[in-house]
VOPAGU-2260 file (C-alpha; in pm, 1 decimal, decimal comma):
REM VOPAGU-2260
SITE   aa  ch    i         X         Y         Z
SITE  UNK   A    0       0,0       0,0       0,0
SITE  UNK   A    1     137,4     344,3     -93,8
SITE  UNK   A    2     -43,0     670,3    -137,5
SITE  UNK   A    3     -29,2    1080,8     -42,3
SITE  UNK   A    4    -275,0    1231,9      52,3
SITE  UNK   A    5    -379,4    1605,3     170,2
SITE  UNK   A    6    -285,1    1580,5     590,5
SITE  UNK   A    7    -612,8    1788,7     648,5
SITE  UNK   A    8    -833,3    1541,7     434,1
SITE  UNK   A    9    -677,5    1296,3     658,0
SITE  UNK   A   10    -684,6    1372,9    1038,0
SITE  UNK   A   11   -1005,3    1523,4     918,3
SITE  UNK   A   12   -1152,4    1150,3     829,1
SITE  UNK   A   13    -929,8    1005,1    1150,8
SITE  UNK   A   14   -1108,0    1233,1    1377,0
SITE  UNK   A   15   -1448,2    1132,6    1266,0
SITE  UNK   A   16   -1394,6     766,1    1230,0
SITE  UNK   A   17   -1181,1     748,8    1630,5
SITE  UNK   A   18   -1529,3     844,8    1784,1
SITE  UNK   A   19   -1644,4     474,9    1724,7
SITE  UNK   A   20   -1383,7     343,8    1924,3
SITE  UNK   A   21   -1474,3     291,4    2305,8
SITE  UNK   A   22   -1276,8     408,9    2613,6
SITE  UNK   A   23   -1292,0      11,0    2725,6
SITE  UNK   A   24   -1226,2    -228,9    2405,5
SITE  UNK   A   25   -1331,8    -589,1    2433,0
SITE  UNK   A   26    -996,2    -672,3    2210,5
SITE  UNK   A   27    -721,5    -461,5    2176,4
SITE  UNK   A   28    -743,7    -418,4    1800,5
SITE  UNK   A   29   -1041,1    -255,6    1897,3
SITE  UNK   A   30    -861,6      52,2    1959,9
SITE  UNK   A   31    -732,3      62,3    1620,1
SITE  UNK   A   32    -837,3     216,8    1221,4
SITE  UNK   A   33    -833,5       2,1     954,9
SITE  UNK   A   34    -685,7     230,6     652,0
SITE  UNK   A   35    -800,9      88,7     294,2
SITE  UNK   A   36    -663,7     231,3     -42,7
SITE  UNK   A   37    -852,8     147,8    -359,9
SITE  UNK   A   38    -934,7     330,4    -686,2
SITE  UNK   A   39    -851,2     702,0    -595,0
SITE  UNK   A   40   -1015,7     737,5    -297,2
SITE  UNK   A   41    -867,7     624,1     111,4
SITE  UNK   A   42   -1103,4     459,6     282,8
SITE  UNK   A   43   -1121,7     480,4     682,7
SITE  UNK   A   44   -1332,4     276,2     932,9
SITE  UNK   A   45   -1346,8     182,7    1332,8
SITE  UNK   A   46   -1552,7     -29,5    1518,3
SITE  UNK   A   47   -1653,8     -85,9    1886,5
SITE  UNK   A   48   -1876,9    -400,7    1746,4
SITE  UNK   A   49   -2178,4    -172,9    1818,3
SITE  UNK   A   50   -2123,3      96,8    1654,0
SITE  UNK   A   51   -1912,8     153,8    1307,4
SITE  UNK   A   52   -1822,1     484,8    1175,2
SITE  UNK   A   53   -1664,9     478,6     784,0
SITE  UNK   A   54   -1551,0     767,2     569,4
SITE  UNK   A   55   -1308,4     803,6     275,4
SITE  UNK   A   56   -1124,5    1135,6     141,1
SITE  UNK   A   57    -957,2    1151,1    -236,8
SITE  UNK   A   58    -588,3    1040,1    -227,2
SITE  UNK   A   59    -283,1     977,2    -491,3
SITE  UNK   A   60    -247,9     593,4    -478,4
SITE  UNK   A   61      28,6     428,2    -594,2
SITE  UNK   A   62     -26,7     102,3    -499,8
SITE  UNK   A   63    -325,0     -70,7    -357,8
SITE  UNK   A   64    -366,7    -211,4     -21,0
SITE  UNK   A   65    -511,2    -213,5     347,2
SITE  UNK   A   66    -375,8    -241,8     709,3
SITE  UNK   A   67    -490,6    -134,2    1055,2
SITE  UNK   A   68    -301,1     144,1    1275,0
SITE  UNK   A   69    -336,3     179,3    1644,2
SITE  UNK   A   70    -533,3     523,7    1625,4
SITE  UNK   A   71    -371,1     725,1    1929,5
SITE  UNK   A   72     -53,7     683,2    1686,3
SITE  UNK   A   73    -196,2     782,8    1333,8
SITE  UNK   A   74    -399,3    1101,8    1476,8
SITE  UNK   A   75    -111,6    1209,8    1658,6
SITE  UNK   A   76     131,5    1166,5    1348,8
SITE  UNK   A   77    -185,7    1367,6    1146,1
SITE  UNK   A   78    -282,7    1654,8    1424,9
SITE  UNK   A   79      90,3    1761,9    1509,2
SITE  UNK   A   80     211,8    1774,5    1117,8
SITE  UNK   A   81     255,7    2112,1     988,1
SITE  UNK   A   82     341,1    2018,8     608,4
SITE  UNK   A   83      23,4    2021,2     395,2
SITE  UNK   A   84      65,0    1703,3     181,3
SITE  UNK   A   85     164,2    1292,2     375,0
SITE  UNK   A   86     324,8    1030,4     161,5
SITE  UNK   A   87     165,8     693,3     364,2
SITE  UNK   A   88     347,1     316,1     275,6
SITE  UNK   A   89     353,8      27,5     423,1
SITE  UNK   A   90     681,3    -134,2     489,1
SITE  UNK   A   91     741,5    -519,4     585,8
SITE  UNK   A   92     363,2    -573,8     564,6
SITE  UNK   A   93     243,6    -458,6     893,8
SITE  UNK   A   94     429,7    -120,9     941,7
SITE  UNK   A   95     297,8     208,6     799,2
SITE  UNK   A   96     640,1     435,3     703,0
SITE  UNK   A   97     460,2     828,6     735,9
SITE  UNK   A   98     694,6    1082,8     542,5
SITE  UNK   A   99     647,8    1452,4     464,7
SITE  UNK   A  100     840,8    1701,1     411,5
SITE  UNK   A  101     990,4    1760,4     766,2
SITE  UNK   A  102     865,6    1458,8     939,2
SITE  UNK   A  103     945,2    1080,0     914,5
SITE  UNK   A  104     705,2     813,7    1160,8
SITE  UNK   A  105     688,4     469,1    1158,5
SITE  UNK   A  106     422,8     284,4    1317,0
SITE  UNK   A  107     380,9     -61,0    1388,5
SITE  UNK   A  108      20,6    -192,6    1309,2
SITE  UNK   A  109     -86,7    -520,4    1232,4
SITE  UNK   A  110    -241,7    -693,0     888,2
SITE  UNK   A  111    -617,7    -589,2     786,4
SITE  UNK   A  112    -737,6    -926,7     805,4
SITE  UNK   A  113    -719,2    -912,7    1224,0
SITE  UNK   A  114    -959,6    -641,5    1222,6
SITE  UNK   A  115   -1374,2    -746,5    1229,7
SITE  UNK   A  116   -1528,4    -715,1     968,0
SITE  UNK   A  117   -1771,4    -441,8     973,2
SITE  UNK   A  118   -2067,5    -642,6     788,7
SITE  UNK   A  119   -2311,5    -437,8     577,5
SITE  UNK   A  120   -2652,7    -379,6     600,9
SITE  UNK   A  121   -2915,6    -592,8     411,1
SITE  UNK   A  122   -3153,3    -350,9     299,3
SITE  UNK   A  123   -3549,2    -444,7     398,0
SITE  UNK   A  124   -3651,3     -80,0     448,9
SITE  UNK   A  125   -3459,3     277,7     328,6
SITE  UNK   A  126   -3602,5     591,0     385,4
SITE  UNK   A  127   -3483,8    1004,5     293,9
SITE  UNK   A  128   -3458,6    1263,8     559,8
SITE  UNK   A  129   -3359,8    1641,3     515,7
SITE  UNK   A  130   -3083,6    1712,4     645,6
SITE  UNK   A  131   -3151,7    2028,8     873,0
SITE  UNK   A  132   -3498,4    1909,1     981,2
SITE  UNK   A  133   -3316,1    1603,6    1129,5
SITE  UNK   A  134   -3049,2    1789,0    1323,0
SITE  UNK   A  135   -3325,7    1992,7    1481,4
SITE  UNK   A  136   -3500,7    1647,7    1583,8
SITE  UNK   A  137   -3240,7    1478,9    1686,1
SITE  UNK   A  138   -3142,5    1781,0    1942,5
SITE  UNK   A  139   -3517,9    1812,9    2062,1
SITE  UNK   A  140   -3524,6    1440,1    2139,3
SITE  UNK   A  141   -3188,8    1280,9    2236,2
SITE  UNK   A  142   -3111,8    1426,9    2570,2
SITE  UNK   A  143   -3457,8    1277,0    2673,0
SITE  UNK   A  144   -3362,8     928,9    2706,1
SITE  UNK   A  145   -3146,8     741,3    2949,6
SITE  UNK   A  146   -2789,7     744,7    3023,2
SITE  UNK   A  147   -2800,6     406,4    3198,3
SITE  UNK   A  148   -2888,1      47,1    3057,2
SITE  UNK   A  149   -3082,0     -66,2    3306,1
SITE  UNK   A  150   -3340,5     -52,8    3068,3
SITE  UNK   A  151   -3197,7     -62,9    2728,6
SITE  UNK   A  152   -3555,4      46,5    2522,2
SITE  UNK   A  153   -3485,9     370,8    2749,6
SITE  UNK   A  154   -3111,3     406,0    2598,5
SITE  UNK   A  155   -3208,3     500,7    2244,8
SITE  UNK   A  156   -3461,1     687,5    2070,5
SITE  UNK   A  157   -3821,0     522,7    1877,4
SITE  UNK   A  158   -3878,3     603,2    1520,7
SITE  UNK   A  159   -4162,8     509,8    1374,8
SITE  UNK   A  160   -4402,2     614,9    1050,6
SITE  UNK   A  161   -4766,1     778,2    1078,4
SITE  UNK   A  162   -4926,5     941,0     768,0
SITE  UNK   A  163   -4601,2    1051,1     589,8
SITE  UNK   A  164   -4411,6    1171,8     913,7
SITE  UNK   A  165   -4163,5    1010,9    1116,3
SITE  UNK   A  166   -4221,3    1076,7    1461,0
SITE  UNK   A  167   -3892,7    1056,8    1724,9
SITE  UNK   A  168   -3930,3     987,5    2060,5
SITE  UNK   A  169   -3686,2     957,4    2380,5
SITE  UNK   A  170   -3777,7     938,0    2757,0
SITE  UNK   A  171   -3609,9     816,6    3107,0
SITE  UNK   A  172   -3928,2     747,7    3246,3
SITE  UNK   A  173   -3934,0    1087,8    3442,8
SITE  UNK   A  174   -3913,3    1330,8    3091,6
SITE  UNK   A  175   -3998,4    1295,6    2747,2
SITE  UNK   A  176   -3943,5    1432,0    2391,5
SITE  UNK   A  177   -4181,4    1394,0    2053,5
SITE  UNK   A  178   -4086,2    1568,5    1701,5
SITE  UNK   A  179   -4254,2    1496,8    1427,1
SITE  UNK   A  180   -4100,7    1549,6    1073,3
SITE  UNK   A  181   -4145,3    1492,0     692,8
SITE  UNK   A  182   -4091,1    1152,1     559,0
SITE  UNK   A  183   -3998,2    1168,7     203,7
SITE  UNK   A  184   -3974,2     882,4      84,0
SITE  UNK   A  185   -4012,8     470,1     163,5
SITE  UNK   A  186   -4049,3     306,4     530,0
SITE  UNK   A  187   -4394,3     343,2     552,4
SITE  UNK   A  188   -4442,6     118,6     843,3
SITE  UNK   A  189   -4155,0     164,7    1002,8
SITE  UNK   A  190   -4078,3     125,6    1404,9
SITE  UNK   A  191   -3752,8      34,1    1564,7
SITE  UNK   A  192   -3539,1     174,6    1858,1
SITE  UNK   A  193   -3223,5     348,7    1746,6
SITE  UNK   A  194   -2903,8     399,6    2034,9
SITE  UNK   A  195   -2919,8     736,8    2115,9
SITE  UNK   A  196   -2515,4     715,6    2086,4
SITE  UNK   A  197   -2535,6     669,1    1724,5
SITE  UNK   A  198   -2773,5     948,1    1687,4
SITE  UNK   A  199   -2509,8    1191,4    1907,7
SITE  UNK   A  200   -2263,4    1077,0    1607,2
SITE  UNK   A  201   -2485,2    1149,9    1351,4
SITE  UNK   A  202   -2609,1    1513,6    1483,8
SITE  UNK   A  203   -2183,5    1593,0    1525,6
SITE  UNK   A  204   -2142,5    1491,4    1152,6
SITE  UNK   A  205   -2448,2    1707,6    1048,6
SITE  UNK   A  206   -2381,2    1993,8    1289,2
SITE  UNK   A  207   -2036,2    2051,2    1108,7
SITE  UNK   A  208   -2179,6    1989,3     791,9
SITE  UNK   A  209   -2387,5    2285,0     850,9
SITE  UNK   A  210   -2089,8    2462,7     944,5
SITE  UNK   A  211   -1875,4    2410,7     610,4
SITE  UNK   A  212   -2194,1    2495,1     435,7
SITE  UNK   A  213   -2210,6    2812,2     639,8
SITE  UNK   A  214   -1891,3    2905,7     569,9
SITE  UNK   A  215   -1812,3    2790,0     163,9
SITE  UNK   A  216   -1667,8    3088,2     -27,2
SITE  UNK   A  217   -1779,8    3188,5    -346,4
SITE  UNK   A  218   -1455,6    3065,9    -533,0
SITE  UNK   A  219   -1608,4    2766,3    -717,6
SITE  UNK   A  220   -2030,2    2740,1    -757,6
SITE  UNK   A  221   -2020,3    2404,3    -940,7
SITE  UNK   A  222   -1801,5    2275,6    -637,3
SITE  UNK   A  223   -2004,4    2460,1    -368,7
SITE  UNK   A  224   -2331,6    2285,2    -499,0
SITE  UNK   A  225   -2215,0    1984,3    -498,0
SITE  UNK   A  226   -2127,2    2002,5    -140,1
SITE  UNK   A  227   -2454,5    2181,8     -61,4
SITE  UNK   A  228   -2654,6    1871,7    -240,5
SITE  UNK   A  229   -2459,1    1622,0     -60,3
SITE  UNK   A  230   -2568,7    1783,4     256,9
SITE  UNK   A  231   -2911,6    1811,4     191,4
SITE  UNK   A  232   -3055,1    1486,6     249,8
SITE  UNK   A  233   -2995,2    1161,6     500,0
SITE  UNK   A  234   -3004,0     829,0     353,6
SITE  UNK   A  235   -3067,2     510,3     606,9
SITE  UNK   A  236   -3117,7     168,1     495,8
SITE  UNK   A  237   -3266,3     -99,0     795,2
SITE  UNK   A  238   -3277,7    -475,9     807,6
SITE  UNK   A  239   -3435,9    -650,4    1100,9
SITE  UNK   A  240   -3121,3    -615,1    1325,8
SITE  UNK   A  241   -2929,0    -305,1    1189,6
SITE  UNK   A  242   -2895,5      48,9    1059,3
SITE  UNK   A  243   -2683,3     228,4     863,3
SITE  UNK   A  244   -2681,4     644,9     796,2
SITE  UNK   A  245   -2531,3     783,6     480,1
SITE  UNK   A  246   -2407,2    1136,8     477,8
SITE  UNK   A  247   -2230,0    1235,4     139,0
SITE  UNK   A  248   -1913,7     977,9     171,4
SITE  UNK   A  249   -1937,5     902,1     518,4
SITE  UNK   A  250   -2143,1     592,9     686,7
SITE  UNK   A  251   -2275,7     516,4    1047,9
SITE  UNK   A  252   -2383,9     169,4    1115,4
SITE  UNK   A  253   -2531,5      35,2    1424,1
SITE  UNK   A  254   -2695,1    -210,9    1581,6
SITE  UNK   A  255   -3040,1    -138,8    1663,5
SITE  UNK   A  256   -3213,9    -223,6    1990,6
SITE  UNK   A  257   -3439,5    -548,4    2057,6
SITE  UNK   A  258   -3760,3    -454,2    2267,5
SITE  UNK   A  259   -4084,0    -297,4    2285,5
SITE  UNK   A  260   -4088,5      78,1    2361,9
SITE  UNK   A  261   -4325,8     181,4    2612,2
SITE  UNK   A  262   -4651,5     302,0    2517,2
SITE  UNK   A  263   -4583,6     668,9    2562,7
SITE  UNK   A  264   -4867,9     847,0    2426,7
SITE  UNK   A  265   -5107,9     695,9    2728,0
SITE  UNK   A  266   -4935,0     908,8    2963,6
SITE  UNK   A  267   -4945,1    1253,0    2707,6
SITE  UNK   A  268   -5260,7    1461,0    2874,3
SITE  UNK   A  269   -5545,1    1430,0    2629,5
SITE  UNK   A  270   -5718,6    1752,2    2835,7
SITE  UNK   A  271   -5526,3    2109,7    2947,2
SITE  UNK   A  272   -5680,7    2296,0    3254,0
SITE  UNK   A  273   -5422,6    2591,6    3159,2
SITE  UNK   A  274   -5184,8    2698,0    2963,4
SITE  UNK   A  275   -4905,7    2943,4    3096,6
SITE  UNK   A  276   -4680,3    3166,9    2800,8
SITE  UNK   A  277   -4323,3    3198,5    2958,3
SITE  UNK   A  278   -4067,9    3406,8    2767,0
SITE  UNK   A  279   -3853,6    3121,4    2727,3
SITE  UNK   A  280   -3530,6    3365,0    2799,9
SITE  UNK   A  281   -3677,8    3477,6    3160,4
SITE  UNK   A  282   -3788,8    3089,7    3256,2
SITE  UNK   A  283   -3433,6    2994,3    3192,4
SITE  UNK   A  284   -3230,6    3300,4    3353,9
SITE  UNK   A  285   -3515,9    3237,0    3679,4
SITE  UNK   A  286   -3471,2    2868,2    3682,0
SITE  UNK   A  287   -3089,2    2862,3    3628,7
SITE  UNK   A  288   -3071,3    3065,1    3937,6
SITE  UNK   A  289   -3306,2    2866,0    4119,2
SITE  UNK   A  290   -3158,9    2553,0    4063,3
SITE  UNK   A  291   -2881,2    2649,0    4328,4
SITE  UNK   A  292   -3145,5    2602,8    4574,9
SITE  UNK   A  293   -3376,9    2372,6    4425,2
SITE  UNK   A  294   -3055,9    2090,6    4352,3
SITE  UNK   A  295   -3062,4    2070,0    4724,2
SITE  UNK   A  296   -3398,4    1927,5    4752,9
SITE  UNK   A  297   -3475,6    1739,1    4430,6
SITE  UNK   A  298   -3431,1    1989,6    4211,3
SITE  UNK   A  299   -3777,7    2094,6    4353,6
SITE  UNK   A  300   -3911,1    2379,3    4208,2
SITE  UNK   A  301   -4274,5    2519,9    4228,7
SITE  UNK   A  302   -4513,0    2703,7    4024,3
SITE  UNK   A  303   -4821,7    2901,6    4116,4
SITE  UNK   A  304   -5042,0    3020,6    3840,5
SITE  UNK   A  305   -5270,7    3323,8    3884,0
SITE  UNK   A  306   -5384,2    3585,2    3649,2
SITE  UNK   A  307   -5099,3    3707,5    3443,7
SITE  UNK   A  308   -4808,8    3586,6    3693,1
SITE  UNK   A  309   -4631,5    3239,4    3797,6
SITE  UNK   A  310   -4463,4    3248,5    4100,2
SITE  UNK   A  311   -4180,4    3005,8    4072,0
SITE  UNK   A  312   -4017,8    2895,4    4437,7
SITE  UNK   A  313   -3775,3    2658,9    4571,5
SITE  UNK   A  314   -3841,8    2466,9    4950,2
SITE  UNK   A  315   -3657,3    2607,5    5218,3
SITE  UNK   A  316   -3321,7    2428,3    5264,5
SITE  UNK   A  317   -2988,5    2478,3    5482,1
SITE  UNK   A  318   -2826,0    2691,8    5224,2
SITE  UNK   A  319   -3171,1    2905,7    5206,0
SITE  UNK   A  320   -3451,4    2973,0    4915,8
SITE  UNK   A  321   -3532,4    3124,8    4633,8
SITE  UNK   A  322   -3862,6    3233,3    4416,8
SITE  UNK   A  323   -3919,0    3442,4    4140,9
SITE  UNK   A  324   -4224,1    3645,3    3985,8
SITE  UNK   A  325   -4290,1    3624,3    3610,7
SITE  UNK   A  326   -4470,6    3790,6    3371,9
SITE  UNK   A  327   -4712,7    3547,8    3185,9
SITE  UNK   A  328   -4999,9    3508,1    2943,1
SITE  UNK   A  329   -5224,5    3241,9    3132,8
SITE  UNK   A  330   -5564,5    3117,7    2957,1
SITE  UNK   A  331   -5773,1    2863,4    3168,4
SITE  UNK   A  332   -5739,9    2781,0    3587,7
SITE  UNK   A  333   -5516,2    2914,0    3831,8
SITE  UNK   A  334   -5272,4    2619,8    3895,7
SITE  UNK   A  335   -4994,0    2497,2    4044,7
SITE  UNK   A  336   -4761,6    2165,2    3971,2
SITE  UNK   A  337   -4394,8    2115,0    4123,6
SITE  UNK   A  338   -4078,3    2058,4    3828,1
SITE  UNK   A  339   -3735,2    1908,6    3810,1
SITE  UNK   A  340   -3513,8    2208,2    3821,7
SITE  UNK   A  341   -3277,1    2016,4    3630,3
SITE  UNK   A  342   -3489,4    1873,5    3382,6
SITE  UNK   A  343   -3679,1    2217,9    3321,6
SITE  UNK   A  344   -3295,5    2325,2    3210,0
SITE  UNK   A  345   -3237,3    2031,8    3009,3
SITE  UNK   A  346   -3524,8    2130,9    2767,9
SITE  UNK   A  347   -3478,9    2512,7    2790,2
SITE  UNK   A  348   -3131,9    2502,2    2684,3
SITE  UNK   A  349   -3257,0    2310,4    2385,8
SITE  UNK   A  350   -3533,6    2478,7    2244,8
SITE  UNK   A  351   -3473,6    2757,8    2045,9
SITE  UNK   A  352   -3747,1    2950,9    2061,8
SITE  UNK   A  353   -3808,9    3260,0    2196,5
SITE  UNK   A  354   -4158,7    3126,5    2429,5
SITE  UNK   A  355   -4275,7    2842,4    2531,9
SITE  UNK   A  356   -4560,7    2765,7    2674,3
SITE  UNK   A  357   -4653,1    2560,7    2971,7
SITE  UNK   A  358   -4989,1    2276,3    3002,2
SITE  UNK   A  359   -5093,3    2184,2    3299,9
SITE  UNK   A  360   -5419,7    1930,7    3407,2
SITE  UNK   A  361   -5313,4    1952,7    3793,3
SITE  UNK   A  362   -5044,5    1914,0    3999,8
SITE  UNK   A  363   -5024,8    1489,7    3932,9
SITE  UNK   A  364   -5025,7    1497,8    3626,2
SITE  UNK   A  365   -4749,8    1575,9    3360,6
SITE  UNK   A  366   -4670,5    1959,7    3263,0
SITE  UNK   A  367   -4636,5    1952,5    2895,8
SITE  UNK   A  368   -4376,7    2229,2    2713,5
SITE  UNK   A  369   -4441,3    2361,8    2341,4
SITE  UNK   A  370   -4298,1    2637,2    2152,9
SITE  UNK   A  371   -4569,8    2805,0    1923,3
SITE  UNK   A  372   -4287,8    2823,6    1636,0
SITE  UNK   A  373   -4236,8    2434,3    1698,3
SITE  UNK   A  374   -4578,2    2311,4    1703,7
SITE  UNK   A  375   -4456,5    1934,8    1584,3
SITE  UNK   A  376   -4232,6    1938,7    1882,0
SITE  UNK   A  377   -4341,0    1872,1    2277,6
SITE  UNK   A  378   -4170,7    1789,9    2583,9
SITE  UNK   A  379   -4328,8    1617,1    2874,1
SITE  UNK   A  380   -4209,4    1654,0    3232,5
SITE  UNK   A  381   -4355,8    1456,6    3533,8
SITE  UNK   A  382   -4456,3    1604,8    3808,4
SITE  UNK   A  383   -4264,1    1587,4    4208,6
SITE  UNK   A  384   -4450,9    1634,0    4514,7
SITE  UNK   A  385   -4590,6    1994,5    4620,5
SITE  UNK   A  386   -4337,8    2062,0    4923,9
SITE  UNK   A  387   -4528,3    2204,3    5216,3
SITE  UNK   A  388   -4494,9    2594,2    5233,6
């Protein structure tokens, strides 16, 4: 194997491909990226069995060939190299000699054929997603499900199909997220359970697509729009047990998850007793102050609803309280229903719009969160006990 390649195109694809590779590998070859050269293209992949991260960049090939590099050693030869081209060979069949112009590395790997094989997906179901549309779902809805696998449904987000939408939902049992989107095309009955950590790849991949599409010059149109149309859309293709996300040159497979997600919408209040318009700015200064107090017992935090104002208090605690009076547009009851602190920050800090506005039934039942610019979006919070005042 012997080919040059740009040293930007390079770490560039390293970076990307390292974040499939876990902090704890089952087999040390784990912790290594299996370089391919074909055609006129490098291809780069890594694996953590669950989830497998591939990408390939244009390169000068000279001769043909594959082998796997511990990746600590290859990013650090790529990220510390000032000189804007890499000559990359392999030398006694399991060494990769790195030259440029003022560096020389060697680094001992081992032969491609030791790595898994990262198996394909066999279609049974595809479907198209805008790009930009799935970002914003994927950060309404991720940081709703679990961190733990106690309960692995909880660990990953449900996707399924209803009347030309896909609908995305995460929850930990205490909060939940919904966004609906535009389906354009195939997977008409589609419902599986997707790791969230595959999704947190995919929305890092898109989020600095975004960015290079932000930032393109005007130098070369034809170039630019070809960049902009690869951008544009999502391709995944399903079979019963997998997954696999295409993004321009770069593919994200993982395994999905085995079980039956809850049945979420039972819990979603059918009726509202009143709904309470928070400037979504205020809410989140209030709260983020509040929260000082409020961690101590909880994250308790209470809201009384009358006329145009919620009063918004923490319990007494050793290190003290804390409340605060907002200006609101209430329609329906005076209420009052007792919030997570920290979970009423989790979805603040995520919506971007400038209101949202609260529905409450009473104070056991769920408060539900939409944003009037994000009507296909809602976020579900359960309630904790009124503390005694």
């Amino acid at each position: 194997m012997k080919f040059s390649c740009n040293t930007g195109d390079l770490l560039q694809a390293l970076h990307l491909v390292s974040r499939a590779i876990g902090t704890q590998q089952a087999l040390p070859i784990l912790g290594n990226i299996l370089m391919k050269v074909e055609g006129k293209r490098c291809t780069v992949s890594a694996t953590d069995l669950e989830l497998s991260i591939i990408t390939s960049f244009e390169a000068n090939i000279e001769n043909e060939g594959s082998i796997t590099i511990p990746a600590k050693a290859i990013v650090n030869f790529a990220q510390y190299n000032n000189d804007a081209e890499v000559l990359l060979e392999t030398s006694e069949g399991t060494q990769l000699k790195c030259t440029s112009k003022h560096a020389k590395t060697l680094i001992a790997g081992e032969a491609a054929s030791e790595y898994p094989t990262i198996s394909t997906v066999e279609k049974q179901t595809s479907f198209t997603l805008e790009a930009d549309p799935l970002l914003h779902a994927l950060h309404m809805v991720t940081f709703a499900s679990t961190k733990t696998t106690l309960r692995p449904v909880l660990s990953g987000v449900y996707f399924r199909t209803e009347k030309g939408k896909l609908i995305l939902v995460a929850t930990d049992s205490y909060r939940l997220s919904e966004y609906k989107m535009p389906l354009q095309g195939g997977a008409s009955d589609l419902s599986c359970i997707i790791p969230t950590k595959i999704l947190e790849e995919l929305k890092i991949i898109l989020g600095a697509r975004k960015g290079e599409k932000k930032s393109e010059g005007k130098e070369d149109k034809k170039e630019k729009d070809v960049i902009k149309e690869s951008a544009l859309k999502v391709e995944a293709t399903m079979s019963k047990q997998q997954i696999e996300f295409q993004i321009g040159s770069t593919r994200l497979l993982s395994r999905l998850i085995d079980g039956k997600f809850p049945d979420y919408e039972q819990i979603i209040p059918k009726d509202t007793k009143t709904k309470v318009l928070f400037s979504t700015h205020e809410l989140l200064v209030a709260t983020r102050r509040m929260h000082y107090f409020a961690k101590e017992m909880n994250n308790n935090l209470t809201f009384h609803i009358a006329k145009g104002e919620a009063r918004v208090m923490t319990p007494q605690t050793q290190a003290g309280r804390d409340e605060a009076s907002l200006v609101v547009e209430k329609s329906g009851d005076d209420n009052k229903i007792a919030l997570s602190s920290s979970y009423l920050l989790d979805f603040l800090g995520h919506t971007g719009d400038s209101n949202v506005e609260m529905r409450i039934v009473d104070s056991v039942h769920p408060a539900v969160f939409v944003a009037p610019q994000t009507p296909h979006c809602l976020h579900l919070i359960m309630p904790l006990r009124m503390q005694e005042e």
